[in-house]
C-alpha positions as CSV (number, residue, x, y, z in Angstrom):
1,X,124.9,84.3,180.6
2,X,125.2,85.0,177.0
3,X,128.7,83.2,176.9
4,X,127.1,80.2,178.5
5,X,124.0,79.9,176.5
6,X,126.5,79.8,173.3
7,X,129.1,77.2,174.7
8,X,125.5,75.1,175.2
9,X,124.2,75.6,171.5
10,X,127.8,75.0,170.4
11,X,128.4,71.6,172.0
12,X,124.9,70.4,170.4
13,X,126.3,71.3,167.0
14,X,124.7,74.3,166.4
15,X,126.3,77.6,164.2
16,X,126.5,80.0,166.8
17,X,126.8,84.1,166.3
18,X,127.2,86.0,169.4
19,X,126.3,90.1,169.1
20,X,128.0,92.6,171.7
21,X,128.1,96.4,171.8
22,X,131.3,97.3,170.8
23,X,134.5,95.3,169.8
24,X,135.8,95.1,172.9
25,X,132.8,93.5,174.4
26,X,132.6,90.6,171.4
27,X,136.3,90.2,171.9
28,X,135.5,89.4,176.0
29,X,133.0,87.0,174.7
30,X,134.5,84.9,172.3
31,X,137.6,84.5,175.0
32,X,135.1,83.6,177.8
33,X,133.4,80.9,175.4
34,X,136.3,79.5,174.0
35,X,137.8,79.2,177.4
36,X,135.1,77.5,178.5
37,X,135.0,75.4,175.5
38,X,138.0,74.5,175.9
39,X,137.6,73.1,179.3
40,X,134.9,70.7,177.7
41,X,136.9,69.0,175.2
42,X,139.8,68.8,177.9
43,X,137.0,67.0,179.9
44,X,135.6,64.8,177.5
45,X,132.5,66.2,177.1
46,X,131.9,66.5,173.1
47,X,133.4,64.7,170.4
48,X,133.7,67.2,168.0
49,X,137.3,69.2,167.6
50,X,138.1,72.3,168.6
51,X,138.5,73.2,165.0
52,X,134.9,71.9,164.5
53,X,133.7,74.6,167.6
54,X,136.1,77.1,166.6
55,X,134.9,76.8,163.1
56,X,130.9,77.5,164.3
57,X,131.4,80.5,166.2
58,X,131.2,83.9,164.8
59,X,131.3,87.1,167.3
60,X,130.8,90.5,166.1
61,X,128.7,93.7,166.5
62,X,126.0,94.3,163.8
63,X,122.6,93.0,164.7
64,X,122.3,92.0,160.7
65,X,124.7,88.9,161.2
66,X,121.4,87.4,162.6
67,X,119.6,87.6,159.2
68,X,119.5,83.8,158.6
69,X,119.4,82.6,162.3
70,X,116.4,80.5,163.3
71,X,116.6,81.3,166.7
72,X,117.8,84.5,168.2
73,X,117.9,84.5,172.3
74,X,118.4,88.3,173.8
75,X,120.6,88.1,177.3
76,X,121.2,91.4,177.9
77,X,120.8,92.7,181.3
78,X,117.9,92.3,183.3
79,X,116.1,96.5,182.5
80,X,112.6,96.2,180.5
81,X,113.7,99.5,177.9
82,X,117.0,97.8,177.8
83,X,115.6,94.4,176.7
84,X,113.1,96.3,174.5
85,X,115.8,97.9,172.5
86,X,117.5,94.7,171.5
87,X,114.5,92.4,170.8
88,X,113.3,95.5,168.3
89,X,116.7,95.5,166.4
90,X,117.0,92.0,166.3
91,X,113.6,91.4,165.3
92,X,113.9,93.8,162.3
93,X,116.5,91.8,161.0
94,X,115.0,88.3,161.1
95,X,112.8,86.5,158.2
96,X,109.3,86.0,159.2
97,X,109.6,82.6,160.2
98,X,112.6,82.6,162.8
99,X,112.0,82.4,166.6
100,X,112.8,85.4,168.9
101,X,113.3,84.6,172.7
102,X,114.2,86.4,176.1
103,X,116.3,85.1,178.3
104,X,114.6,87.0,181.3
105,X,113.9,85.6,184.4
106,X,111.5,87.6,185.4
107,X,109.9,90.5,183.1
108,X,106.9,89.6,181.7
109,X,106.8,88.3,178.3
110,X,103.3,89.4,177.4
111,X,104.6,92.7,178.3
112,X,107.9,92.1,175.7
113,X,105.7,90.5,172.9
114,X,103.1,93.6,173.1
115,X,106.0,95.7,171.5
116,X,107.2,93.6,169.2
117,X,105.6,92.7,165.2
118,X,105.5,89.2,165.6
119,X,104.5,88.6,169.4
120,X,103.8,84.9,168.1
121,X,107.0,84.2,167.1
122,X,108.2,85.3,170.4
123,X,108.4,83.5,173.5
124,X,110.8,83.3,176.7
125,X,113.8,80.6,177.4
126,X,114.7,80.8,180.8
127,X,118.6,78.9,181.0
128,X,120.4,79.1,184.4
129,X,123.8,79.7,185.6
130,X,126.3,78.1,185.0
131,X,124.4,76.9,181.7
132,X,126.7,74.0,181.1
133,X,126.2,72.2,183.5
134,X,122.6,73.0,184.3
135,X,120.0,70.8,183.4
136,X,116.7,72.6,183.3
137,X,115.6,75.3,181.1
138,X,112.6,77.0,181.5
139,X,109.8,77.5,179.1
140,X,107.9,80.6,179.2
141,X,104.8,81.1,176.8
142,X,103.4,84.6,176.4
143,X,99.7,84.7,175.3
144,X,100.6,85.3,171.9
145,X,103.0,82.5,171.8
146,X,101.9,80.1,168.7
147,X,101.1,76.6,170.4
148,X,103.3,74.9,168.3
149,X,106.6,76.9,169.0
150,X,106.1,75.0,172.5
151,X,106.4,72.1,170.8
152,X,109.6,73.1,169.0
153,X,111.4,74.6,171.9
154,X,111.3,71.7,174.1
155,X,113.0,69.7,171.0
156,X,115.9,72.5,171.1
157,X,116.1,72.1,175.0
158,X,115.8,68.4,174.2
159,X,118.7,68.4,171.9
160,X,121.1,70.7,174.4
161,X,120.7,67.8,176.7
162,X,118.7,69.9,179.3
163,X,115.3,69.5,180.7
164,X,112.7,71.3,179.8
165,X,109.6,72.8,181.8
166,X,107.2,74.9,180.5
167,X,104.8,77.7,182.3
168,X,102.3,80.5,181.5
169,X,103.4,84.2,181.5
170,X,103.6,85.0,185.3
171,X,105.6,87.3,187.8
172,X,108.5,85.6,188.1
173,X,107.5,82.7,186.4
174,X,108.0,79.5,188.5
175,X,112.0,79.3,189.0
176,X,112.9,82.5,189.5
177,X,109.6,83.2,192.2
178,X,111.1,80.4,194.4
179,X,114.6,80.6,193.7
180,X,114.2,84.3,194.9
181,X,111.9,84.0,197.9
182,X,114.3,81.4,199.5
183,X,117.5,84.0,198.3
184,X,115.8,86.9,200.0
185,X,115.1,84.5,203.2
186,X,118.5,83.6,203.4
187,X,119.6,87.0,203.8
188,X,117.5,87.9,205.7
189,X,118.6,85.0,208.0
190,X,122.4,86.2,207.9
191,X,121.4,89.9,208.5
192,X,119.6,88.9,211.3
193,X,122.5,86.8,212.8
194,X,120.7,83.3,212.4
195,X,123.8,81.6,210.8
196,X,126.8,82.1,209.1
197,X,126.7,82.1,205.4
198,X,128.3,79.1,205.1
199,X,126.0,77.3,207.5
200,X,123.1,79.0,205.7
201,X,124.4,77.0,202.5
202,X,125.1,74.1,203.7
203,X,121.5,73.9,205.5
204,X,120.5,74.0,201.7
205,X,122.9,71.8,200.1
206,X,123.2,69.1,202.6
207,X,119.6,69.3,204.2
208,X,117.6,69.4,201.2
209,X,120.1,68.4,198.0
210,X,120.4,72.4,196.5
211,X,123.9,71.9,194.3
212,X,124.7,75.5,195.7
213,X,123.2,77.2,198.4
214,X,121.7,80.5,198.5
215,X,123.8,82.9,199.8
216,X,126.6,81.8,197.2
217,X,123.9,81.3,194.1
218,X,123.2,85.0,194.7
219,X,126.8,85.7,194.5
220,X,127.2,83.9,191.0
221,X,124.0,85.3,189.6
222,X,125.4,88.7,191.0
223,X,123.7,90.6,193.8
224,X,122.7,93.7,191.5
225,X,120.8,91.2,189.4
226,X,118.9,89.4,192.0
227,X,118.0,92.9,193.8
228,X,116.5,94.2,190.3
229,X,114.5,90.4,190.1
230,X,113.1,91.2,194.0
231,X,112.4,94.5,193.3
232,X,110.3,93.5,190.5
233,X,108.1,90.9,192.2
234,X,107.8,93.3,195.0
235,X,105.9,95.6,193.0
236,X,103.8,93.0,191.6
237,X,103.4,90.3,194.2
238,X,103.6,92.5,197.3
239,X,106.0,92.0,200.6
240,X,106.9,89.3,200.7
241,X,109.1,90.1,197.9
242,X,111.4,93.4,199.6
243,X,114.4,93.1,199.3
244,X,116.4,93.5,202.7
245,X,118.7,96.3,203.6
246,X,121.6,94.2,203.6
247,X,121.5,93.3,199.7
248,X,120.5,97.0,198.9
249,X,124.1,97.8,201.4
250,X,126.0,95.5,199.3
251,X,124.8,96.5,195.9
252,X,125.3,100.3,197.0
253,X,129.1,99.1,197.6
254,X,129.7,97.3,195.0
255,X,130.1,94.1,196.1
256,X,128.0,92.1,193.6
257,X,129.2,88.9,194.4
258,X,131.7,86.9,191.8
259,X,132.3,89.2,189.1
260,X,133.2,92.2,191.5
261,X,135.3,89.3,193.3
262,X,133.2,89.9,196.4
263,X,129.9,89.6,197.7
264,X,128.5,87.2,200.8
265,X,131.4,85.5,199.9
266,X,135.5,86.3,198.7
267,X,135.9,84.9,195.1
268,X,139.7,84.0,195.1
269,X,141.3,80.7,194.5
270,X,139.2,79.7,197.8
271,X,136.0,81.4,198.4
272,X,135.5,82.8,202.1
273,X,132.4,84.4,203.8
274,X,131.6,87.9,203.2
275,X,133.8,89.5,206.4
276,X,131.6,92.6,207.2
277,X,128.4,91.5,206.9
């Protein structure tokens, strides 16, 4: 997600510093971005040269390379303390005026800001996978949240070429409280033998215009993330929320969808359904 948010900034022109937790991690990163960088200029989708993007990306491990960034975004994985931990270090480091944003798609933001010095300079922005070639990115505004920063981060959405939409502090939010209630229906639907997973996705993508269906969206967001996301709103919007036996079953094996190279589906060359569902 990280990788992705970068390859965004760095297309709209931006000086771009990714932080990892060890070398080997910043090394993974800036090969994943410049791959994917690399497949925009081969597709004609940014004028500048690849000496230009090479040239605004800087990778490393020390939270102090973000001294004189204006806007910091945390994407580490989806855990509160986890979250916590970065936003404290990077906040430390940044001058009073620069932005601080979460890239969570579901813990609260109120509950983020209360730990932080400068909860008004802090807000949630909410990008989706695969970032390139999304188009919406969700605004989320923590009490705290200085009106104005509103106003500023829909110009940076503006300027990746995205969308922006912009809602209060809420389980969920608004994306990730739909996109998960029809996730969890739609394995709940294959567990119970309604449809394949393929017909499940294509009752989505052809029926009602989804660019990916369900059942495979869970598999490219990753299974383990979306079961932490449900078991979240479960606790604080109630039932409706569980998560069903068959994404805790597949989690527990480790099938987590495309980066374990199976999950509902077989990530290869040609992705298949999920054969022991």
């Amino acid at each position: 997600m990280g990788a992705g948010i970068a390859h965004a900034f760095l297309l709209a022109g931006a000086d771009v510093i990714v932080v990892e937790r060890d070398p080997e991690a910043a090394a993974a990163a800036l090969g994943r971005i410049t791959d994917s960088v690399e497949e925009s200029i081969d597709r004609g989708k940014t004028v500048l040269s690849r000496d230009d993007l090479a040239s605004a990306l800087h990778t490393g491990t020390d939270v102090a390379a973000f001294a004189d960034c204006a806007l910091v975004i945390e994407a580490v994985p989806e855990e509160r303390d986890l979250k916590l931990d970065a936003l404290r270090r990077v906040e430390a480091q940044l001058s009073p005026g620069a932005v601080l944003a979460s890239n969570t798609s579901s813990i609260s933001i109120d509950s983020l800001a209360s730990e932080l010095l400068r909860p008004g300079r802090f807000l949630g922005l909410h990008f989706f996978n695969p970032v390139p070639a999304s188009a919406l990115v969700e605004i989320v505004a923590g009490d705290a949240t200085q009106p104005e920063l509103l106003g500023e981060a829909r110009g940076w959405v503006a300027a990746l070429g995205k969308t922006p939409i912009t809602v209060r502090d809420a389980p969920g939010f608004a994306s990730s409280r739909l996109g998960v209630a029809i996730g969890l229906e739609a394995i709940r639907m294959l567990e119970s033998g309604v449809a394949s997973a393929e017909d499940i996705d294509a009752a989505m993508t052809l029926g009602y215009k989804h660019p990916v269906g369900p059942l495979k969206l869970t598999d490219i967001v990753g299974l383990d993330v979306r079961l932490g996301i449900a078991e979240y709103l479960h606790a604080e919007l109630g039932d409706r929320f569980e998560p069903p036996a068959l994404l805790r079953r597949l989690v527990a094996e480790g099938k987590l969808g495309r980066k374990s190279g199976q999950g509902f589906y077989r990530w290869d060359e040609n992705p298949s359904k999920e054969s022991n569902r």
